[in-house]
C-alpha positions as CSV (number, residue, x, y, z in Angstrom):
1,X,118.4,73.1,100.5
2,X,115.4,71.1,101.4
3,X,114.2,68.5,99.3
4,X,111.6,69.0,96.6
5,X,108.8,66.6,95.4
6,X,109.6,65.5,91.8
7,X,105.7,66.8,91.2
8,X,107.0,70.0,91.9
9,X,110.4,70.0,90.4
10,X,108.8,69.2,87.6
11,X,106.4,71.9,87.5
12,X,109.2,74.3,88.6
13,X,110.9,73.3,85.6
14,X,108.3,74.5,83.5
15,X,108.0,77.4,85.4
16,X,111.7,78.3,84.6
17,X,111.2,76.7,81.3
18,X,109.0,79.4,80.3
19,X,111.2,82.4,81.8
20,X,114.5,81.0,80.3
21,X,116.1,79.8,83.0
22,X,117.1,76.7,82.7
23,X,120.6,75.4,81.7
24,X,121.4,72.6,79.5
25,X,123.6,70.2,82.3
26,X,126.9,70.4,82.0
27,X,130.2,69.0,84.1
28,X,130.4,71.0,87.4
29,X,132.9,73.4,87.1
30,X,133.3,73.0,90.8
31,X,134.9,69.7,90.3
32,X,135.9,70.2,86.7
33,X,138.2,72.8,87.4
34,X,141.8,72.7,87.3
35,X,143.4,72.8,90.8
36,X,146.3,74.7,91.1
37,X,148.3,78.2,90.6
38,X,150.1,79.9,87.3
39,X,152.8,77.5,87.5
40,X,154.6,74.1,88.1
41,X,156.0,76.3,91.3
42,X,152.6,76.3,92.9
43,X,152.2,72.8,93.0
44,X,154.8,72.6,94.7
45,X,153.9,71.9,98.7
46,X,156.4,72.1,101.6
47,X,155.9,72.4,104.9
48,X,156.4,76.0,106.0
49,X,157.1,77.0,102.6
50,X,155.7,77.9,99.0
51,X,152.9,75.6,99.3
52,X,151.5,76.8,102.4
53,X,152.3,80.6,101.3
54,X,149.9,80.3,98.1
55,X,147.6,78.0,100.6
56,X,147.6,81.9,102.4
57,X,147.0,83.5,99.5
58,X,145.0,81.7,97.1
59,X,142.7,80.0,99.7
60,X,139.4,79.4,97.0
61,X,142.6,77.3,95.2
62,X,142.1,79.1,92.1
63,X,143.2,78.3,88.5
64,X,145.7,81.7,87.4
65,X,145.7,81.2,83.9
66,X,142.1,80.2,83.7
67,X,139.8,83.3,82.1
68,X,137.1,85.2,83.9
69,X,133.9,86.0,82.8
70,X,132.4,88.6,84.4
71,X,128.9,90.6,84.0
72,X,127.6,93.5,85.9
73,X,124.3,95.7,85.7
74,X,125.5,99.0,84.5
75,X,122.8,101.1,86.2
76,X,123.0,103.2,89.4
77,X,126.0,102.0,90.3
78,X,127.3,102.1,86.7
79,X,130.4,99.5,86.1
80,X,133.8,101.2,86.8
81,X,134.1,100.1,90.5
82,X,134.1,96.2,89.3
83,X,136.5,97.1,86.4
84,X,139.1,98.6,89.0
85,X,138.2,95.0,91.0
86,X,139.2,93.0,88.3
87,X,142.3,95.3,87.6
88,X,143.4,94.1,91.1
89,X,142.5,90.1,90.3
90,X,144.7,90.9,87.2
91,X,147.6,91.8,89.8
92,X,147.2,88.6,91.5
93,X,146.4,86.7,88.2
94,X,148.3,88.1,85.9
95,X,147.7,85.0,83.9
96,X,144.0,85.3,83.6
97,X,142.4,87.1,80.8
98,X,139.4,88.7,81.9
99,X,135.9,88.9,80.1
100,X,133.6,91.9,81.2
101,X,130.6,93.0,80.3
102,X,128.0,95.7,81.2
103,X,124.2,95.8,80.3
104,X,121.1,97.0,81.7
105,X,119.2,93.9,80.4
106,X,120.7,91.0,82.8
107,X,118.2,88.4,82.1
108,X,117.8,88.7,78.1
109,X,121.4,88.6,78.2
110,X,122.3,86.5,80.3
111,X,119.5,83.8,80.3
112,X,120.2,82.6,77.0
113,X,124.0,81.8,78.4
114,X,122.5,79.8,81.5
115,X,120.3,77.5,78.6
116,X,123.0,76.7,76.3
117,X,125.3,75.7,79.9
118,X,128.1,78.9,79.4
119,X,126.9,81.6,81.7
120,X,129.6,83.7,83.4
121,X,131.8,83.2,86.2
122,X,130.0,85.9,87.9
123,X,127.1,88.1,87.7
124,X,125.8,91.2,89.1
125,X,121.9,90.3,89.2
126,X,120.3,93.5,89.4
127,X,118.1,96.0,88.1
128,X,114.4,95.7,86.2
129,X,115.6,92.9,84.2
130,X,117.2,91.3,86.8
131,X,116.7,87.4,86.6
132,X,114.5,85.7,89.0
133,X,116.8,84.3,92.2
134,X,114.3,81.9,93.6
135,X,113.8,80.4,90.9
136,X,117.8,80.3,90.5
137,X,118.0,78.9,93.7
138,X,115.0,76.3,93.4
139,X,116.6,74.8,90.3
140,X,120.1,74.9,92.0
141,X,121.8,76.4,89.7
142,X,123.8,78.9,91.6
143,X,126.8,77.7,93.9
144,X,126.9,77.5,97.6
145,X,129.5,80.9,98.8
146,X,130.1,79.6,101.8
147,X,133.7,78.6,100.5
148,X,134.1,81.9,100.3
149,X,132.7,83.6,103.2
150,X,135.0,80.9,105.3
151,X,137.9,81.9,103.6
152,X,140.6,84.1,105.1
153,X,139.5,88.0,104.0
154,X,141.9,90.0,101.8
155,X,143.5,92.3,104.7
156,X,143.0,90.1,107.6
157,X,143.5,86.6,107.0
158,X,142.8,85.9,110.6
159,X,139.3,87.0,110.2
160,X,136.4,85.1,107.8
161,X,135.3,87.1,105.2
162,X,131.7,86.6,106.6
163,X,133.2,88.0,109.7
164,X,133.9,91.1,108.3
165,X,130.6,91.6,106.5
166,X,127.4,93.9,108.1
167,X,125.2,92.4,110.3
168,X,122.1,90.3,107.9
169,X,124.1,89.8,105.0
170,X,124.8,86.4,104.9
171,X,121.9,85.6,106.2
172,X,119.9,87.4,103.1
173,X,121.6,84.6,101.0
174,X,120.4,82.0,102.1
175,X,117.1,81.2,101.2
176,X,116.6,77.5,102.6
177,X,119.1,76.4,105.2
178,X,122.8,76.6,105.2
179,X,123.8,77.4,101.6
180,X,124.3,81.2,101.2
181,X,123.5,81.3,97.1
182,X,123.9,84.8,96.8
183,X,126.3,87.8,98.0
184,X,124.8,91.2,98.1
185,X,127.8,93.7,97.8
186,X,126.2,97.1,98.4
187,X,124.5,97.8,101.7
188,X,121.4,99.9,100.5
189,X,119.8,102.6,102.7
190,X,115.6,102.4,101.0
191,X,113.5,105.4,102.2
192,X,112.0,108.9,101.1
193,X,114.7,110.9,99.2
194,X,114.9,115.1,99.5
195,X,116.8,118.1,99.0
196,X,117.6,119.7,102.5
197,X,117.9,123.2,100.4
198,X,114.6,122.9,98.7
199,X,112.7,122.3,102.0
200,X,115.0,125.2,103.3
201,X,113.2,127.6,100.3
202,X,110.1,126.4,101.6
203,X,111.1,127.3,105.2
204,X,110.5,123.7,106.3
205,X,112.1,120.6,107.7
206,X,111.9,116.9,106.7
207,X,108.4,115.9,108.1
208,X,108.5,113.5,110.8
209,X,104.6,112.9,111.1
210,X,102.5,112.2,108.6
211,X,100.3,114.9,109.3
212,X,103.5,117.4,108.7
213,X,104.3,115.5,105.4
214,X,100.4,117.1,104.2
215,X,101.1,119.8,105.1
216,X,104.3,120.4,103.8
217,X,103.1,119.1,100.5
218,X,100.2,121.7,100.7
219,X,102.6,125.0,101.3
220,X,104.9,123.3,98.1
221,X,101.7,123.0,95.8
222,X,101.0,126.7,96.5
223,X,104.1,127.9,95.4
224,X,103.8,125.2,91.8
225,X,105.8,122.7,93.6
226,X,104.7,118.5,93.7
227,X,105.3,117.0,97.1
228,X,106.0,113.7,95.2
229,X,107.1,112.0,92.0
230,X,108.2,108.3,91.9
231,X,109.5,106.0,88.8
232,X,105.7,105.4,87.7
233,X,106.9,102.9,84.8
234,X,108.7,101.2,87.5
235,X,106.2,101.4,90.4
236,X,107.9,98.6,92.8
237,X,110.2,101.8,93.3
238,X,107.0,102.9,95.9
239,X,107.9,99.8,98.3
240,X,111.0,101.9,98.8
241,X,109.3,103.9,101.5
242,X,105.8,102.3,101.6
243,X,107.1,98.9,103.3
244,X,108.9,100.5,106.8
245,X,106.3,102.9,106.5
246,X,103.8,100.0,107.2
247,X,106.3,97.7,109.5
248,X,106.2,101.5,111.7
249,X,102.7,101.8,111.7
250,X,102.1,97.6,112.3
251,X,105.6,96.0,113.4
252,X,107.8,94.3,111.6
253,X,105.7,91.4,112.2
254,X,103.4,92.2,109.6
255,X,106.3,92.5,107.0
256,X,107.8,88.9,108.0
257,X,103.6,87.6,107.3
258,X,103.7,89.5,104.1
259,X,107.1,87.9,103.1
260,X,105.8,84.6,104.3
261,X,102.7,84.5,101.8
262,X,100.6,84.2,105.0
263,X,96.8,84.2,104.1
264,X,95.5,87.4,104.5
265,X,98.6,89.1,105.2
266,X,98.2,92.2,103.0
267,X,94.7,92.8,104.8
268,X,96.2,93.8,108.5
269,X,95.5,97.4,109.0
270,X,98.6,98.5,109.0
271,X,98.7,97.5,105.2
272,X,95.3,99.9,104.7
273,X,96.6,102.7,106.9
274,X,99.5,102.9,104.9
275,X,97.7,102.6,101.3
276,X,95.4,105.2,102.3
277,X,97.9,107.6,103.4
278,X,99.4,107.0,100.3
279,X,96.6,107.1,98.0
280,X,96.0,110.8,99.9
281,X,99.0,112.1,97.9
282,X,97.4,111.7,94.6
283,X,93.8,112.8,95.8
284,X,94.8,115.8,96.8
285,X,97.0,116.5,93.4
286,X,100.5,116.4,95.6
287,X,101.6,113.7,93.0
288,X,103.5,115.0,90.2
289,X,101.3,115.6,87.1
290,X,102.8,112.9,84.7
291,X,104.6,110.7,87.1
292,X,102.9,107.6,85.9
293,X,104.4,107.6,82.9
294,X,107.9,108.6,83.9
295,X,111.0,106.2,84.2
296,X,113.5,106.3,87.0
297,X,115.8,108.8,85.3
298,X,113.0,111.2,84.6
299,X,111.5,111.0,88.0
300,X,115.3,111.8,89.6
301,X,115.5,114.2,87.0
302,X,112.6,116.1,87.3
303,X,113.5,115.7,91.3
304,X,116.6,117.0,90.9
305,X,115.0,120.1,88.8
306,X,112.9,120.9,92.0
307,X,109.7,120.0,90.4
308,X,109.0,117.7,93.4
309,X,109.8,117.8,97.1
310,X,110.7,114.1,97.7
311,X,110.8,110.8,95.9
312,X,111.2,107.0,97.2
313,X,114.4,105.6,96.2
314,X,117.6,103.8,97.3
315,X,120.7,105.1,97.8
316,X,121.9,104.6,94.7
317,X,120.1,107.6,93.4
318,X,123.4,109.6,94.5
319,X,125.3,108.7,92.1
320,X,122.8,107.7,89.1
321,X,121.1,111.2,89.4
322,X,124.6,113.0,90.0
323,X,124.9,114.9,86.4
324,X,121.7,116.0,86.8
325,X,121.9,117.2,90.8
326,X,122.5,120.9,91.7
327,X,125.9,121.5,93.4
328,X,123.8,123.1,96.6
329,X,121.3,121.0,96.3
330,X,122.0,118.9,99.8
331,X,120.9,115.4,98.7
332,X,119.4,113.4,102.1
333,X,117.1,110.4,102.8
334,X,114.3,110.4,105.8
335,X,113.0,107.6,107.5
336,X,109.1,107.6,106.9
337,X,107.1,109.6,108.8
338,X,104.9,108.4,112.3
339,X,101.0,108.6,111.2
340,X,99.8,108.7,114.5
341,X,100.8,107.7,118.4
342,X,99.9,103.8,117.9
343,X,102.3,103.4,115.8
344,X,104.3,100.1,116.6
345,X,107.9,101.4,116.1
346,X,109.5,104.8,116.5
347,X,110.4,107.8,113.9
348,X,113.9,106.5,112.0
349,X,112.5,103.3,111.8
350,X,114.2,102.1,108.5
351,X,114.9,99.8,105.2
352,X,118.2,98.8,105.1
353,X,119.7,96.0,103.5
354,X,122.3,94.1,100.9
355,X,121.7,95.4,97.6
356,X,123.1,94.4,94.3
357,X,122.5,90.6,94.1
358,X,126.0,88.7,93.1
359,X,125.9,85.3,91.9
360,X,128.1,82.4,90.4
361,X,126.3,80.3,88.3
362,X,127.2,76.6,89.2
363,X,127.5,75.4,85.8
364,X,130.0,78.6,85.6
365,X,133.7,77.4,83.7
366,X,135.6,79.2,86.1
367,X,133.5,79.3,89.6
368,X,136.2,80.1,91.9
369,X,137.7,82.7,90.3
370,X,134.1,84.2,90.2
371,X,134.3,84.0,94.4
372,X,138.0,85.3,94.5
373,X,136.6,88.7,92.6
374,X,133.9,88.9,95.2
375,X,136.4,88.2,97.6
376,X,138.6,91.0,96.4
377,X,136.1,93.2,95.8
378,X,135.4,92.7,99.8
379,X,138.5,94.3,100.4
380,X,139.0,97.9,101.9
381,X,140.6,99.0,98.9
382,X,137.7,97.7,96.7
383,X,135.7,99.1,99.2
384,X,136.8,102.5,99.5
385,X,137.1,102.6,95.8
386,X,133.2,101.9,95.4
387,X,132.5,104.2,98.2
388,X,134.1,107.4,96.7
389,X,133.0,106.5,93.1
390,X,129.1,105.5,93.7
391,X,128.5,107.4,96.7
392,X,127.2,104.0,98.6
393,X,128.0,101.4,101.1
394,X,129.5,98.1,100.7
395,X,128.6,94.9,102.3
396,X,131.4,95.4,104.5
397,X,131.6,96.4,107.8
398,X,132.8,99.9,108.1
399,X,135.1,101.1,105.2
400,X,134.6,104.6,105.2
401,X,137.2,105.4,107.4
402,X,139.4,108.8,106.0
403,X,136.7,109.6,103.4
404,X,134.9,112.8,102.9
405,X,131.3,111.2,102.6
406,X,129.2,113.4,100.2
407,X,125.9,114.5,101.1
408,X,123.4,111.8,100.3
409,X,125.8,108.7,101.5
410,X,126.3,110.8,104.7
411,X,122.9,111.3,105.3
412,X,122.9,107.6,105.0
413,X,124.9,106.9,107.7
414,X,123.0,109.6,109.7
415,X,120.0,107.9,109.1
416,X,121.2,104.4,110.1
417,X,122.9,105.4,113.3
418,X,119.8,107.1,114.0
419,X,117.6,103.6,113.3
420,X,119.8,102.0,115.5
421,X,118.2,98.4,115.8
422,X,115.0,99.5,114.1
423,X,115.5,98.5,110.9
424,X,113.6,96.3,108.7
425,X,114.4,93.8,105.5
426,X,111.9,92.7,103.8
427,X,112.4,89.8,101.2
428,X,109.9,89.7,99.1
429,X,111.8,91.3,96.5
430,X,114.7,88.6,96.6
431,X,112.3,85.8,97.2
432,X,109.7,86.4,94.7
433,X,110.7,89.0,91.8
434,X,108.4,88.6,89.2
435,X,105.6,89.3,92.2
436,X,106.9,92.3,93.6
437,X,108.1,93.6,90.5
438,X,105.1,93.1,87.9
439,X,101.9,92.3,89.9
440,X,102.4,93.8,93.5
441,X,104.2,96.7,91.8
442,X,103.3,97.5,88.2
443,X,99.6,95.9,88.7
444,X,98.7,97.1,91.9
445,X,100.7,99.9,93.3
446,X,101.0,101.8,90.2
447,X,97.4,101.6,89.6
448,X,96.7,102.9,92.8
449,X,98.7,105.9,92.7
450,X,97.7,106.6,89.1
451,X,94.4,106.6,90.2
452,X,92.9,103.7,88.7
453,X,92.4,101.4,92.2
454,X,91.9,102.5,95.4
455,X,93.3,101.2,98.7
456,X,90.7,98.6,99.0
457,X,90.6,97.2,95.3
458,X,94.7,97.7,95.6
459,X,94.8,95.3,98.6
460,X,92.4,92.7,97.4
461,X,94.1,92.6,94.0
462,X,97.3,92.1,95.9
463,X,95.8,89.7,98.3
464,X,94.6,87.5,95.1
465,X,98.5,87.9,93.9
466,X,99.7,86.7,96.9
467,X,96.9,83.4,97.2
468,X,97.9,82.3,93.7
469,X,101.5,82.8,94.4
470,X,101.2,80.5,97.7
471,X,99.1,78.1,95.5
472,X,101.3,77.6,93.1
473,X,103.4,74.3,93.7
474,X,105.8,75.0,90.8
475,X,106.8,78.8,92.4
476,X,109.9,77.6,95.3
477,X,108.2,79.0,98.7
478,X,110.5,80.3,101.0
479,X,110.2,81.6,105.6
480,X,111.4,83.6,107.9
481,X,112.9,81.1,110.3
């Protein structure tokens, strides 16, 4: 971590003040922790022997009667998959009584924990609520993973686990030099969700220029069908698709400028071009009547129902929208569409990244247990287990190995193998939450597609967004390097 001014620590902590994040100081549990295994036995060191053999196996050195506390966003991915992790820790630890808890509403319940100096051992940070990680990470609160990531995975202690992991992901942790602060588990495939046997009614493919998408849309809304619906209460769902859309029509250059708070950034053309394709869905009425007002679940819902050709989403929507998706209904996700020959990268070009932001708070009683569940979870078991139960990816690379893929996570794979090296990452959503989510997304975005902005008032509100954002010397400010 670089160092900050105390002018804007200061100002930082009344930033996080105000949002609830700041913990009371406590003892490190880094160094406070007790060293050592579930008995006298594995103190015990020899050379060649015990010692070296729980060295092997218990390489974050961790405590086996010490409890776990453990909390995970129970949302697309639901909680199961970390429940079957810990029942594997449980082998190992027998010892350790394990804490878990599931909940929607990660900050309001977890913030209050980080100010009175318990939070858990380890968190899945994710969803609406999710709390903000650079100001987690400005505050240093969270602790560095690299003792995990260099230590020996769980079925090749040859190998690192960060060797094992998919290309970016370490790299998505660290927000300000070495330190990787957070571990995305899931590998996430972002882009414009369909049903293969709807567009098959229709006689149609998946559109692959813009032009196509119209016109597409046009033949569904003469037969009562929307082209599009998206979570309008949550409108930061549209960056889902919108951002490669605009790295293919600009580069991925403009992304990185957009990510980097540059001045003008969100007035390249690229930004426009996109906006106005956009903004064409709902002035031609190819928007689902109501979307505005719908949440995630009733978007996917009304998706699934064939009320609307396609929707932007991650793909997680597999298995969060699987009760309510046809057993024909041939879930896929499509890279966004070219909008003319200048674009500046090809048809597949795609969003992919980490998703589901882990963390171990540093003030956490029991940190390295924390890291040995993420470290387990890594696993190929783990992995498999969260492949067949959630329909998704893992940070890990490859996995999938003897599964039947179902159709959306296949489609997935099609669609990265198809990308190839054209796929983006943009961070402004791990960087700076409360600005993607709230302004860029709910005060922007959502305005525009409801109607109430158009592209240029939607880019010059953003614009001012972004400006104050930059401005502000108690927000943390983080590059591209």
């Amino acid at each position: 971590m670089g160092s900050t001014s105390e002018f804007s620590r200061r100002d930082l902590i009344k930033r996080a003040a105000a949002l609830g994040l700041i913990a009371v100081p406590t003892m490190s549990a880094l160094s406070a922790c007790a060293a050592g295994g579930d008995d006298d036995d594995d103190k015990k060191t020899d050379s060649g022997g015990k010692g070296q053999k729980d060295a092997e196996m218990k390489p974050l050195n961790v405590d086996g009667s010490a409890p776990l506390d453990v909390v995970i966003f129970d949302g697309g991915f639901g909680q199961q998959y970390a429940k079957d992790a810990e029942a594997e820790y449980k082998k190992a630890y027998p010892k350790a009584e394990i804490k878990h808890s599931g909940t929607q509403d990660i900050g309001p319940q977890v913030q209050p924990r980080f100010n009175g100096g318990t939070p858990p051992d380890l968190i899945d940070n994710s969803g609406a609520k999710q709390m903000d990680l650079g100001t987690l990470v400005g505050l240093k609160q969270l602790t560095d993973l690299n003792a995990l990531l260099d230590a020996p995975s769980l079925d090749d202690p040859k190998k690192k686990v960060r060797d094992t992991l998919r290309p970016g992901v370490v790299e998505m942790g660290q927000f300000d030099g070495e330190p990787v602060w957070v571990l995305y588990y899931a590998y996430t495939v972002y882009g414009i969700w369909y049903s293969k046997t709807n567009l098959q009614k229709l006689d149609e493919q998946y559109p692959q220029t813009w032009d196509d998408m119209l016109k597409v849309c046009e033949k569904a809304k003469k037969k009562g069908v929307a082209g599009w619906t998206y979570a309008g209460q949550h409108p930061y769902y549209l960056p889902f698709s919108l951002y490669p859309f605009i790295a293919k029509i600009g580069g991925a250059d403009v992304l990185k400028r957009i990510d980097n708070l540059e001045p003008d950034s969100w007035k390249d053309p690229a930004v426009k071009a996109a906006f106005e394709a956009y903004y064409e869905l709902y002035k031609k009425g190819y928007v689902l009547q109501g979307t505005p007002g719908l949440d995630h679940i009733q978007s996917q819902t009304a998706w699934n129902q064939g009320k609307a050709l396609f929707i932007p989403n991650g793909s997680w929507v597999e298995n969060e929208s699987k009760k309510m998706t046809p057993a024909d209904f041939q879930m896929a996700v499509g890279a966004p569409p070219s909008l003319d020959k200048s674009d500046k990268m090809p048809f597949g070009t795609l969003w992919a990244s980490g998703g589901e932001p882990f963390i171990v708070p540093k003030s956490a009683k029991n940190p390295q247990g924390g890291m040995e569940l993420l470290r387990v979870m890594l696993g190929k078991k783990s992995t498999q287990n969260f492949i067949k139960a959630v329909s998704s990816l893992t940070s890990l690379n490859g996995g999938t190995e003897g599964l039947s893929l179902p159709p959306g996570l296949a489609s997935s794979q099609e669609a990265l193998t198809k990308a190839g090296g054209n796929v983006v990452n943009p961070r402004l959503q791990d960087w700076y939450v409360t600005l993607q989510k709230e302004k860029i997304g709910k005060g922007a975005l959502g305005e525009m597609m409801a109607g109430r902005l158009t592209p240029d008032e939607t880019i010059k509100k953003i614009q001012k967004y972004v400006d104050d954002t930059r401005k502000d010397d108690s927000v943390k400010k983080y590059k591209h390097k």
